[in-house]
C-alpha positions, -999 to +999 in steps of 0.1 A: +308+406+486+301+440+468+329+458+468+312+495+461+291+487+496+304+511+526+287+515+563+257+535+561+277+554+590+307+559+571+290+572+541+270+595+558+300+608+577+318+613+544+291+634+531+298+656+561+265+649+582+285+643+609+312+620+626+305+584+628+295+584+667+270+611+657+258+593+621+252+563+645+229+584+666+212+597+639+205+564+625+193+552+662+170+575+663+154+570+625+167+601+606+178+578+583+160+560+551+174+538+525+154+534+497+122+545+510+126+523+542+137+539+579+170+523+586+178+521+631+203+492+633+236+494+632+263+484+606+241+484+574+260+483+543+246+507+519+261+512+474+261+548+471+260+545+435+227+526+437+209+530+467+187+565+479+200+577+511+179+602+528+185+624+559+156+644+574+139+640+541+163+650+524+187+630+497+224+622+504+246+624+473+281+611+473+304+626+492+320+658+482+354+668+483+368+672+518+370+701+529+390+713+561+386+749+578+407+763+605+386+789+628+393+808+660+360+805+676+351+838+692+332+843+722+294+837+728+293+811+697+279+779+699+297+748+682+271+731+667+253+731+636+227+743+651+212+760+680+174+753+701+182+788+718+187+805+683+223+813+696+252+819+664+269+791+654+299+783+646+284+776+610+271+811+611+307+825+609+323+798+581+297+804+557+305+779+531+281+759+503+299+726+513+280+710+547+309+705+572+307+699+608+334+708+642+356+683+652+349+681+693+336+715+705+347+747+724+325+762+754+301+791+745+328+814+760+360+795+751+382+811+719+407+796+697+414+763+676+383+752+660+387+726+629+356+719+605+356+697+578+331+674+560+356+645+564+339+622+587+367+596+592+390+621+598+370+637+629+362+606+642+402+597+649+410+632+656+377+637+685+380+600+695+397+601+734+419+571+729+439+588+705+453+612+731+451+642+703+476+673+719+455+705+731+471+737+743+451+764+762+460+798+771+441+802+807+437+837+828+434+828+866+419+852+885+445+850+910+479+836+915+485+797+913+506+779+943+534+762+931+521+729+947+490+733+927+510+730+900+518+693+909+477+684+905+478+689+872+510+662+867+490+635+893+457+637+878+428+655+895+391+634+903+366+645+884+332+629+880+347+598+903+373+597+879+411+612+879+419+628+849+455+621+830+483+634+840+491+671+815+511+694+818+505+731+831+526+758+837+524+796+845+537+819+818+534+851+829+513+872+861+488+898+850+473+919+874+482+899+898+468+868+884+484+836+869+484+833+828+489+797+824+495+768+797+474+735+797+485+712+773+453+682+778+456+648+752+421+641+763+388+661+764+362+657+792+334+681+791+347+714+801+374+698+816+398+731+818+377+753+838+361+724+863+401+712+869+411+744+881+373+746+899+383+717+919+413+737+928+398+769+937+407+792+907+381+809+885+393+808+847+385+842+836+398+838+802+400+804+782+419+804+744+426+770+729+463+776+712+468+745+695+446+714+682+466+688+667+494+707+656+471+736+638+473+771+659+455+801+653+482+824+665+477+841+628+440+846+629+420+868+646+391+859+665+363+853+645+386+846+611+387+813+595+410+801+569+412+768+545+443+743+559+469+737+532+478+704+521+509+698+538+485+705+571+461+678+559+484+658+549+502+661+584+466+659+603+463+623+582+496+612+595+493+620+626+465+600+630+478+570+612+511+574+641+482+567+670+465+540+653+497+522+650+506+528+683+477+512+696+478+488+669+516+480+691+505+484+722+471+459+717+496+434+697+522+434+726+491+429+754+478+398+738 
């Protein structure tokens, strides 16, 4: 076996195309040549040292050096790369020479945590559900919460046919009248925040995620961005090895 050959995936993911899930899409849907030829199955093994990899045309050259960005995404930005509706994106704001993608996204009126980076393995861990990664959010009710409310949140509430896990949510502080809570989620349904407290009958006026994996924005303003340092990365990485081992235990303990 060659030991320079890597996972078409995995290499383009380390060139900061994209996570995995989405470099597998890519290649599904034949963006992807290798040496000349359109590549669409899975788990082809590609020598970055010898083989041309192109995307949309264009060549992939080995990865560059990771790069990790904290933002705190303002309001009425997209996360994606890019946008059909012409809207801003989140790439419009961290303006950088190095391609890098968001890990997960935020709703086009959601602020807060955002992390970028052209580290593909890294987002795919840290966006993957079954790792349970911590979330905070900051929420504005538009009116008071009942305590027993409160309890929906511990139970699980049906969404899509589907209860959600249990999290925990408590009210901080009333403003005008209305409830400022904390929602701490370890998984990430789409909009799940807003259509929980839907379900409920509350109208989130404000949305702010805190906290994503450990990395707050509490010293940024909207709209500012800032490198991670490496005790950050370096806590990011082990954080991630903890939940792989843990599963590692808990699918060594089921068998």
């Amino acid at each position: 076996m060659n030991r320079d050959k890597i996972r078409l995936n995995r290499f383009l993911a380390m060139s900061g195309i994209g996570s995995r899930r989405k470099c597998d899409d890519l290649i599904a849907g034949g963006a992807v040549r290798v040496n000349g030829k359109v590549v669409t199955e899975m788990g082809v093994q590609v020598d970055p040292s010898t083989d041309v990899i192109e995307f949309d045309g264009q060549r992939i050259e080995s990865a560059e050096k990771p790069v990790y960005i904290l933002l705190n995404k303002p309001r009425r930005i997209v996360t994606t790369a890019s946008d059909e509706k012409k809207r801003r994106t989140v790439l419009n704001i961290v303006d950088l020479r190095q391609r890098v993608f968001p890990v997960g996204r935020l709703d086009y009126n959601t602020t807060g945590a955002l992390l970028l980076t052209n580290d593909g393995d890294l987002s795919y861990f840290l966006s993957h559900p079954r790792y349970e990664i911590t979330k905070i959010y900051h929420v504005l009710l538009d009116r008071r919460i009942r305590p027993i409310d409160l309890h929906h949140f511990q139970r699980g509430i049906e969404l899509d046919g589907h209860k959600t896990a249990a999290c925990r949510a408590e009210e901080i502080r009333i403003i005008d009248n209305s409830s400022f809570m904390e929602v701490e989620l370890h998984e990430g349904r789409n909009r799940q925040i807003r259509r929980m407290f839907e379900v409920l009958g509350y109208l989130v006026k404000e949305l702010h995620r805190y906290e994503f994996a450990g990395l707050r924005v509490n010293d940024l303003r909207e709209g500012e961005w800032r490198r991670l340092t490496p005790a950050e990365v370096n806590n990011l990485k082990r954080l991630v090895g903890k939940y792989k081992n843990d599963l590692q235990e808990k699918a060594d303990k089921g068998r």
